[in-house]
MITI-377546 format. One record per residue (C-alpha): residue in one letter; y, x, z. Coordinates in steps of 0.5 Angstrom, whole numbers, plus 500, padded with zeros to 3 digits. Layout:
AYXZ ...
END
This chain:
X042270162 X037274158 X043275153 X047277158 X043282160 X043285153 X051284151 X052289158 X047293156 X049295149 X057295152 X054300158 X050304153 X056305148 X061306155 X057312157 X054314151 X060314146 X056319141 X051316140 X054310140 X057313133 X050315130 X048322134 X040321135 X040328138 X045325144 X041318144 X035322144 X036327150 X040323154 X033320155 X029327157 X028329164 X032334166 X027339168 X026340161 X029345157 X033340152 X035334157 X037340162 X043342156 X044334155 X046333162 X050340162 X053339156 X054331158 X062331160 X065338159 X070340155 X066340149 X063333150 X070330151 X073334145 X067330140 X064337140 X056335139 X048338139 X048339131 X056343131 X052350133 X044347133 X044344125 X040338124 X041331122 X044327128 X043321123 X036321122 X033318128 X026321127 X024328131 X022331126 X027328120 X033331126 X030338128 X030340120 X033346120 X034346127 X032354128 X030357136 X036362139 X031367138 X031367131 X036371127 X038367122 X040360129 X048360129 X046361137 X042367136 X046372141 X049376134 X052370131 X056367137 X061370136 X062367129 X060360131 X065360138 X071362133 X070357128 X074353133 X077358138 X079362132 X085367135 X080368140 X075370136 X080375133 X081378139 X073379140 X073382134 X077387136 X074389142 X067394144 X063389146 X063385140 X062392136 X056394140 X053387139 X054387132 X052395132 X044393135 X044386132 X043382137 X036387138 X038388145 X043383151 X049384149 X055380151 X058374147 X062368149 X056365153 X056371157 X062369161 X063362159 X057359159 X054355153 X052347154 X058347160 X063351159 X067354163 X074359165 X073365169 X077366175 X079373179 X075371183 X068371179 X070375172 X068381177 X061379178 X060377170 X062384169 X057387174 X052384170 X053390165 X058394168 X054398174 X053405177 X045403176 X048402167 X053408168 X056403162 X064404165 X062402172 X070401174 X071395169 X069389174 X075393179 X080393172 X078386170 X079383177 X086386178 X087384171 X086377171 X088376178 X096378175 X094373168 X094368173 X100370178 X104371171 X102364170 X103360176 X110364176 X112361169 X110355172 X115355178 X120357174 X119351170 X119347174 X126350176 X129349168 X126341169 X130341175 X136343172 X136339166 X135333169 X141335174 X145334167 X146341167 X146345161 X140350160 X140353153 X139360155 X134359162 X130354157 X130360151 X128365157 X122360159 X119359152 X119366151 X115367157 X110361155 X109365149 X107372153 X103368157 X099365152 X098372146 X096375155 X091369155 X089370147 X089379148 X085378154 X078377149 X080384146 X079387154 X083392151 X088392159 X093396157 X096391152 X094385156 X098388162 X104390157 X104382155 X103379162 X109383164 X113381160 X111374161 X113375169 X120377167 X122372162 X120367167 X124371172 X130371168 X129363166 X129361174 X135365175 X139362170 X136356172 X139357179 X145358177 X146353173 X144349180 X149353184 X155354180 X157349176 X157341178 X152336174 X153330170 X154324175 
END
Protein backbone atom coordinates (compact mmCIF):
# COMPACT_ATOMS: atom_id res chain seq x y z
CA UNK A 1 0.00 0.00 0.00
CA UNK A 2 2.88 2.43 1.23
CA UNK A 3 4.21 1.74 -2.66
CA UNK A 4 1.29 2.38 -4.12
CA UNK A 5 0.67 5.40 -2.31
CA UNK A 6 4.24 6.81 -3.64
CA UNK A 7 3.94 5.70 -7.41
CA UNK A 8 0.34 7.80 -7.48
CA UNK A 9 2.19 10.56 -5.83
CA UNK A 10 5.09 10.86 -7.89
CA UNK A 11 2.57 10.29 -11.28
CA UNK A 12 0.01 13.12 -9.44
CA UNK A 13 2.99 15.52 -9.11
CA UNK A 14 4.46 15.10 -12.47
CA UNK A 15 0.54 15.35 -13.95
CA UNK A 16 0.03 18.55 -12.43
CA UNK A 17 3.36 19.79 -12.21
CA UNK A 18 5.17 19.19 -15.77
CA UNK A 19 7.92 21.67 -15.11
CA UNK A 20 9.25 20.66 -12.43
CA UNK A 21 9.01 17.31 -13.27
CA UNK A 22 11.56 18.54 -16.03
CA UNK A 23 13.97 19.78 -13.68
CA UNK A 24 12.42 23.56 -12.79
CA UNK A 25 13.53 24.11 -8.89
CA UNK A 26 11.78 27.56 -9.36
CA UNK A 27 8.24 25.73 -10.26
CA UNK A 28 8.94 22.79 -7.53
CA UNK A 29 9.73 25.32 -5.03
CA UNK A 30 7.03 27.84 -5.38
CA UNK A 31 4.16 25.76 -5.97
CA UNK A 32 4.78 25.08 -2.29
CA UNK A 33 4.60 28.87 -1.15
CA UNK A 34 1.45 30.11 0.29
CA UNK A 35 -0.42 32.49 -2.06
CA UNK A 36 -0.40 35.18 0.18
CA UNK A 37 3.11 35.64 -0.58
CA UNK A 38 4.43 37.51 -3.21
CA UNK A 39 6.30 34.48 -4.83
CA UNK A 40 3.46 31.86 -4.79
CA UNK A 41 0.80 34.43 -5.57
CA UNK A 42 3.13 34.73 -9.19
CA UNK A 43 3.38 30.72 -9.24
CA UNK A 44 -0.71 30.41 -9.02
CA UNK A 45 -1.01 33.54 -11.31
CA UNK A 46 1.24 32.28 -13.90
CA UNK A 47 0.08 28.44 -12.96
CA UNK A 48 -1.86 27.40 -16.27
CA UNK A 49 -1.69 30.91 -18.65
CA UNK A 50 -0.85 31.03 -21.78
CA UNK A 51 2.85 31.18 -21.06
CA UNK A 52 2.84 27.93 -18.52
CA UNK A 53 1.13 26.05 -21.48
CA UNK A 54 3.77 27.51 -24.06
CA UNK A 55 6.71 25.99 -21.75
CA UNK A 56 7.44 29.66 -20.87
CA UNK A 57 8.99 29.18 -17.12
CA UNK A 58 10.25 31.44 -14.00
CA UNK A 59 13.84 31.78 -15.17
CA UNK A 60 12.82 33.11 -19.01
CA UNK A 61 12.41 36.92 -17.60
CA UNK A 62 13.66 36.37 -13.88
CA UNK A 63 17.28 34.73 -14.68
CA UNK A 64 18.47 32.26 -12.18
CA UNK A 65 19.23 28.46 -12.19
CA UNK A 66 16.28 26.27 -12.35
CA UNK A 67 18.51 23.26 -11.96
CA UNK A 68 20.01 24.30 -8.70
CA UNK A 69 17.72 22.89 -6.22
CA UNK A 70 19.17 25.12 -3.57
CA UNK A 71 17.60 29.18 -2.95
CA UNK A 72 20.20 30.38 -2.67
CA UNK A 73 22.30 28.36 -5.97
CA UNK A 74 18.78 29.22 -8.04
CA UNK A 75 18.22 33.03 -6.98
CA UNK A 76 22.09 33.63 -8.54
CA UNK A 77 21.64 36.49 -10.82
CA UNK A 78 17.94 36.72 -10.17
CA UNK A 79 17.91 41.01 -9.62
CA UNK A 80 14.45 42.88 -8.19
CA UNK A 81 11.94 44.49 -10.72
CA UNK A 82 13.28 47.77 -9.05
CA UNK A 83 16.74 47.36 -10.01
CA UNK A 84 18.07 48.75 -13.62
CA UNK A 85 19.81 46.05 -14.74
CA UNK A 86 16.49 43.10 -13.94
CA UNK A 87 15.24 41.93 -17.45
CA UNK A 88 11.79 42.97 -15.56
CA UNK A 89 12.74 46.19 -14.76
CA UNK A 90 9.81 48.32 -16.34
CA UNK A 91 12.58 50.19 -18.96
CA UNK A 92 13.58 46.54 -20.24
CA UNK A 93 10.02 44.98 -20.74
CA UNK A 94 9.60 45.78 -23.60
CA UNK A 95 12.79 44.12 -24.93
CA UNK A 96 12.43 41.18 -22.85
CA UNK A 97 7.96 40.71 -24.22
CA UNK A 98 9.76 40.70 -27.74
CA UNK A 99 12.39 38.20 -27.59
CA UNK A 100 9.31 36.08 -28.27
CA UNK A 101 6.46 38.61 -29.43
CA UNK A 102 8.95 40.09 -31.86
CA UNK A 103 6.58 41.70 -34.67
CA UNK A 104 4.74 43.12 -31.59
CA UNK A 105 7.70 44.44 -30.11
CA UNK A 106 8.34 46.16 -33.62
CA UNK A 107 5.24 47.88 -33.49
CA UNK A 108 5.72 48.98 -29.73
CA UNK A 109 8.76 50.70 -30.75
CA UNK A 110 7.22 52.73 -32.93
CA UNK A 111 4.71 54.05 -30.73
CA UNK A 112 4.71 57.22 -28.04
CA UNK A 113 4.48 55.08 -25.28
CA UNK A 114 7.66 53.13 -25.72
CA UNK A 115 9.72 56.71 -26.60
CA UNK A 116 8.63 58.15 -23.19
CA UNK A 117 9.45 55.10 -21.41
CA UNK A 118 12.87 54.92 -22.93
CA UNK A 119 13.18 58.87 -22.87
CA UNK A 120 12.84 58.66 -18.63
CA UNK A 121 14.31 55.47 -18.31
CA UNK A 122 11.95 53.71 -16.39
CA UNK A 123 12.54 56.69 -13.49
CA UNK A 124 8.99 57.61 -13.58
CA UNK A 125 5.53 54.71 -14.43
CA UNK A 126 5.56 54.39 -17.85
CA UNK A 127 3.34 51.87 -20.00
CA UNK A 128 4.84 48.74 -21.14
CA UNK A 129 3.52 45.40 -22.29
CA UNK A 130 2.35 44.42 -18.50
CA UNK A 131 0.54 47.77 -18.24
CA UNK A 132 -2.31 46.31 -20.58
CA UNK A 133 -1.41 42.68 -20.37
CA UNK A 134 -0.50 41.84 -17.52
CA UNK A 135 2.62 39.80 -16.12
CA UNK A 136 2.61 36.25 -14.64
CA UNK A 137 -1.25 35.69 -16.16
CA UNK A 138 -1.62 37.30 -19.38
CA UNK A 139 -4.31 38.30 -20.82
CA UNK A 140 -5.96 40.22 -24.10
CA UNK A 141 -7.86 43.51 -23.69
CA UNK A 142 -11.29 43.76 -25.15
CA UNK A 143 -13.61 46.88 -25.87
CA UNK A 144 -14.75 46.59 -23.13
CA UNK A 145 -11.77 47.19 -20.64
CA UNK A 146 -8.83 48.48 -22.92
CA UNK A 147 -10.75 52.13 -21.88
CA UNK A 148 -10.27 51.61 -18.42
CA UNK A 149 -6.43 50.62 -19.16
CA UNK A 150 -6.01 53.63 -21.01
CA UNK A 151 -7.88 55.73 -18.11
CA UNK A 152 -5.10 54.81 -15.95
CA UNK A 153 -3.07 57.29 -17.85
CA UNK A 154 -4.93 59.08 -20.19
CA UNK A 155 -7.53 61.35 -17.89
CA UNK A 156 -8.54 65.11 -17.74
CA UNK A 157 -6.66 65.20 -14.11
CA UNK A 158 -3.16 64.01 -16.31
CA UNK A 159 -4.03 66.22 -19.40
CA UNK A 160 -2.06 63.25 -21.10
CA UNK A 161 -4.69 63.34 -24.43
CA UNK A 162 -7.62 62.52 -22.19
CA UNK A 163 -9.73 61.40 -25.52
CA UNK A 164 -7.46 58.22 -25.97
CA UNK A 165 -9.58 55.80 -24.09
CA UNK A 166 -12.75 56.91 -26.52
CA UNK A 167 -10.46 56.50 -29.40
CA UNK A 168 -9.01 53.24 -28.29
CA UNK A 169 -12.68 51.67 -27.19
CA UNK A 170 -13.92 52.46 -31.00
CA UNK A 171 -10.82 51.18 -32.37
CA UNK A 172 -10.62 48.07 -30.77
CA UNK A 173 -14.29 47.63 -30.73
CA UNK A 174 -14.52 47.58 -35.19
CA UNK A 175 -10.75 45.12 -34.79
CA UNK A 176 -13.05 43.02 -33.22
CA UNK A 177 -16.38 43.56 -35.70
CA UNK A 178 -13.82 43.11 -38.69
CA UNK A 179 -12.64 39.99 -37.26
CA UNK A 180 -15.94 38.11 -36.38
CA UNK A 181 -16.71 39.34 -40.01
CA UNK A 182 -13.77 37.25 -41.31
CA UNK A 183 -14.86 34.59 -39.52
CA UNK A 184 -18.59 34.64 -40.93
CA UNK A 185 -17.26 34.67 -44.12
CA UNK A 186 -15.29 31.95 -43.61
CA UNK A 187 -17.60 29.84 -42.61
CA UNK A 188 -19.48 30.83 -46.00
CA UNK A 189 -16.19 29.94 -48.12
CA UNK A 190 -15.84 26.39 -45.97
CA UNK A 191 -19.51 25.80 -46.70
CA UNK A 192 -19.02 26.33 -50.13
CA UNK A 193 -16.10 23.92 -50.58
CA UNK A 194 -17.67 21.42 -49.28
CA UNK A 195 -20.59 21.70 -51.34
CA UNK A 196 -17.88 20.65 -54.20
CA UNK A 197 -18.24 24.32 -55.42
CA UNK A 198 -15.05 25.83 -56.83
CA UNK A 199 -13.98 28.79 -54.40
CA UNK A 200 -10.35 30.36 -55.94
CA UNK A 201 -11.48 33.59 -55.89
CA UNK A 202 -13.64 33.85 -52.44
CA UNK A 203 -10.86 31.74 -51.02
CA UNK A 204 -7.90 34.48 -52.28
CA UNK A 205 -10.52 37.17 -51.22
CA UNK A 206 -10.58 35.36 -47.44
CA UNK A 207 -6.84 35.32 -47.37
CA UNK A 208 -6.40 38.69 -48.03
CA UNK A 209 -8.78 39.66 -45.47
CA UNK A 210 -6.91 37.36 -42.63
CA UNK A 211 -3.56 38.98 -43.41
CA UNK A 212 -5.46 42.68 -43.03
CA UNK A 213 -6.75 41.47 -40.10
CA UNK A 214 -3.60 40.03 -38.41
CA UNK A 215 -1.01 43.18 -39.76
CA UNK A 216 -4.48 45.22 -37.64
CA UNK A 217 -3.86 43.23 -34.70
CA UNK A 218 0.16 43.64 -34.94
CA UNK A 219 -0.22 47.63 -35.95
CA UNK A 220 -2.64 47.89 -32.78
CA UNK A 221 0.68 47.92 -30.46
CA UNK A 222 1.81 51.03 -32.51
CA UNK A 223 -1.52 52.96 -31.05
CA UNK A 224 -0.76 54.78 -34.26
CA UNK A 225 -5.28 54.62 -35.02
CA UNK A 226 -5.16 55.77 -38.36
CA UNK A 227 -3.16 52.96 -39.98
CA UNK A 228 -4.69 50.48 -37.78
CA UNK A 229 -8.37 51.70 -38.99
CA UNK A 230 -7.02 51.92 -42.90
CA UNK A 231 -5.78 47.95 -42.20
CA UNK A 232 -9.17 46.86 -40.26
CA UNK A 233 -11.15 48.30 -42.98
CA UNK A 234 -9.61 46.88 -45.49
CA UNK A 235 -10.02 43.44 -43.71
CA UNK A 236 -13.85 44.23 -43.58
CA UNK A 237 -14.06 44.51 -47.53
CA UNK A 238 -11.95 41.76 -48.41
CA UNK A 239 -13.98 39.71 -46.12
CA UNK A 240 -16.96 41.03 -47.82
CA UNK A 241 -16.30 40.20 -51.20
CA UNK A 242 -15.17 36.68 -50.09
CA UNK A 243 -18.71 35.93 -48.56
CA UNK A 244 -20.31 37.40 -51.70
CA UNK A 245 -18.46 35.30 -54.01
CA UNK A 246 -18.98 32.43 -51.77
CA UNK A 247 -22.98 33.27 -52.13
CA UNK A 248 -22.76 33.01 -55.61
CA UNK A 249 -20.84 29.92 -55.94
CA UNK A 250 -23.89 28.68 -53.56
CA UNK A 251 -26.73 30.20 -55.57
CA UNK A 252 -25.82 30.04 -59.22
CA UNK A 253 -24.04 26.98 -59.88
CA UNK A 254 -24.95 23.17 -59.08
CA UNK A 255 -22.37 21.40 -56.69
CA UNK A 256 -20.54 18.22 -57.06
CA UNK A 257 -23.00 15.12 -56.23
Amino acid sequence: MDVFIVIFSILFFFTVFPAAAMGNSCIGCHSKLDQKMAGGKAFYNWKDSVHDKAGVTCDRCHGGNPAAGVPGKAHAGVLKPADPGSKVHMSNVPTLCGECHQTQWKEFTFSSHYKALISYGGKIPGPTCITCHGSMHTAILSPDNVAEACRRCHNPESRLSPNIPVEAHATLDLIFYAKNTVKWSGEFVTLAREKGYPVTDAAAALKQAEEKFRLAEIKWHSFDFHEILKLVDESYEAAKKAKRLADLELSEKPGKP
